[in-house]
N, C-alpha and C positions, 0 to 999 in steps of 0.2 A: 603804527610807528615803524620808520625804517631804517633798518640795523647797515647805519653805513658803515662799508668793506675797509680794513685797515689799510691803509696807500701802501704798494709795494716801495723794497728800499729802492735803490740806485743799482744795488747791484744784482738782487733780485728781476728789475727791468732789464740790464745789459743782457743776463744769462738769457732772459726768455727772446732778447731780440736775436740775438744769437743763436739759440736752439730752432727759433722761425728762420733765420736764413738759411741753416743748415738741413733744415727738414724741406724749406723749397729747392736747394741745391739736388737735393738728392731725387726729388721726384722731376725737375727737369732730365738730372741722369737717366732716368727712369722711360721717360717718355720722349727722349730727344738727344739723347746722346751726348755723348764727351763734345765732339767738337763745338755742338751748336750751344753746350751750358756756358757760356761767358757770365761776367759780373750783371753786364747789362739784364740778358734774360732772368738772371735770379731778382735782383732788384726790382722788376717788374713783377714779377712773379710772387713776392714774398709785399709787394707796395710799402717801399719803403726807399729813401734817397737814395742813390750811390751813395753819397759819403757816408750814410751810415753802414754800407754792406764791405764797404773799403776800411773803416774803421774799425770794424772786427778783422775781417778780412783781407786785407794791404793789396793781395795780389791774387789772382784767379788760381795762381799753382796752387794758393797757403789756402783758398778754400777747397778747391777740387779735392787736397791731399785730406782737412777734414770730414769732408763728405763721405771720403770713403768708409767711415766707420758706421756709417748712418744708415749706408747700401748694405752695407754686412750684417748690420740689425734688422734691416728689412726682411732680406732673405730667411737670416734665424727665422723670425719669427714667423713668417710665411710657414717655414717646413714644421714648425712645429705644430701650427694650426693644423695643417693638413695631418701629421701623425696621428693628431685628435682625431679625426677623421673616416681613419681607417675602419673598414667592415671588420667586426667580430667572426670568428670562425671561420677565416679564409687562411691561405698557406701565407706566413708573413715573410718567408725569403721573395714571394710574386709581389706582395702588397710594396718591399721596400723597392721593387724593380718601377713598379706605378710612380712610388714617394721620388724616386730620386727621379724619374722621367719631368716628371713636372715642374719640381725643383731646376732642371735645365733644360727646361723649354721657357721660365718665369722670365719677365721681364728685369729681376736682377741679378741673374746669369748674366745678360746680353748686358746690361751693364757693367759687369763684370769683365768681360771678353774686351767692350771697350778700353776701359782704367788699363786692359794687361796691356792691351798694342798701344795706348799712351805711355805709358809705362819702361818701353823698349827704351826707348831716349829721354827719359824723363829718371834721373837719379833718386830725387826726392820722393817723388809720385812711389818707384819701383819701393823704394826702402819700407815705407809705407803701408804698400800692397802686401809686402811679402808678411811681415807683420800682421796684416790680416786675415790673409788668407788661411794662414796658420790657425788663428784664432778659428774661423769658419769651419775649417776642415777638423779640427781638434773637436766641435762640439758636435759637427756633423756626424762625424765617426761614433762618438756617442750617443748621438740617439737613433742613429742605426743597429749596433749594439742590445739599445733597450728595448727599441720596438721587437727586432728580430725573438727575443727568449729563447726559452728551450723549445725543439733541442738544439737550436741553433748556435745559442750562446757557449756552449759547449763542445762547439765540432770545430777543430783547428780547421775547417774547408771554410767555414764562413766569411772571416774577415777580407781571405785572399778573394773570394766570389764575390765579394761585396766591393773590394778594389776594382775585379776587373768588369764589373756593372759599371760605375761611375766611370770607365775609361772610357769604355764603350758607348753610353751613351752620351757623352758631353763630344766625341766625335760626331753620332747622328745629331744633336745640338746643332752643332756648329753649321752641317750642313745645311740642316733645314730649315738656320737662319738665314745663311744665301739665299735662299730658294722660295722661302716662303712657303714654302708647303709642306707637310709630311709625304704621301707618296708612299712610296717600299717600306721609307724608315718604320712605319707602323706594322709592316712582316720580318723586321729584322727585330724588332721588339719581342713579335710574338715568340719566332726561332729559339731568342738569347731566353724567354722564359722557359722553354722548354728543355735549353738544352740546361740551365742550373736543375732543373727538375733528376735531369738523365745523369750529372754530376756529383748530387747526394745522393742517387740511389730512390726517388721518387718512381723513375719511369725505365725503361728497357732500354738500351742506348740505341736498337732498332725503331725506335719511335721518334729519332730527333728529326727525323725529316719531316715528320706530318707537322703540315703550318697549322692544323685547326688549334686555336683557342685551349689553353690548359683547364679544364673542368675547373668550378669556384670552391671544390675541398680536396685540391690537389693537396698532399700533403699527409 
């Protein structure tokens, strides 16, 4: 005998057509960028009318602006997965340098960089962003924090090293988004590990020039 499924309500279907438009908005950001996500491609994408993508969504700013929250969920949860990740008994000041490397190299960094240069001329959009971004960087920061521990958690040098990793690398980011390639950026990676090594007191400060590889229980 078969146990028919209670019918969803009305409004229960709206939310879930809804939460489907937004979660294809966001994977076209994803894989195609700001300019090319119009109404059209999501409504294809999610197979479902215009009118009904327009019915939740009126206008491509009022989705794009929703989306954003979705990209920002993605990323969370990407870097969290990845901290899951992490090798036991490695130095975690090196390991958060990997975390955050990957985190902006991900594909919702670069959509992220899009939303900001949409954003420049975009009031709504920016209001938005800013809002989120906050939100991102607020939780980011904390579980940088967590991962790091002692004795990390406890050395006023950390948070400032930890700022100027993410500044550092969301420049080589950005570059090697031009470019398509890593290249050097992958010996500037190595350098900036070694020189936080030579900053807490790890290494000799006569050692920051050797590019080799910082040994796996630096620390």
């Amino acid at each position: 005998m078969t146990v028919q499924q209670p019918r969803r309500t009305q409004a229960q279907r709206r939310e879930s057509t809804r939460a489907r438009i937004l979660a294809c908005t966001a994977e076209c950001l994803l894989e195609r960028g700001y300019a090319a996500t119009t109404i059209s491609a999501v409504q294809e994408r999610a197979g479902l009318a215009r009118g009904t993508v327009q019915h939740h969504f009126p206008t491509r700013a009022e989705l794009l602006i929703a989306a954003t929250s979705q990209v920002v969920d993605l990323r969370l949860d990407r870097f969290r997965r990845e901290a899951d990740l992490l090798a036991p008994g490695r130095d975690r000041l090196q390991s958060v340098v990997d975390l955050a490397w990957r985190d902006l190299n991900s594909p919702a960094f670069f959509t992220a960089l899009d939303l900001w240069v949409a954003a420049r001329t975009d009031t709504e959009l920016r209001d938005r962003l800013v809002h989120e971004e906050r939100r991102v960087f607020t939780e980011m920061r904390r579980l940088y924090a967590e991962i790091l521990g002692e004795p990390y958690a406890s050395d006023p040098r950390a948070e400032v090293l930890i700022e100027f990793t993410i500044d550092l690398l969301t420049g080589l980011s950005m570059t090697a988004m031009l470019t398509g390639t890593l290249g050097e950026r992958e010996a500037v990676l190595r350098r900036w590990k070694r020189a936080l090594a030579v900053l807490v007191g790890q290494l000799p400060a006569d050692e920051l020039l050797d590019g080799s590889p910082l040994p796996v229980s630096a620390g």
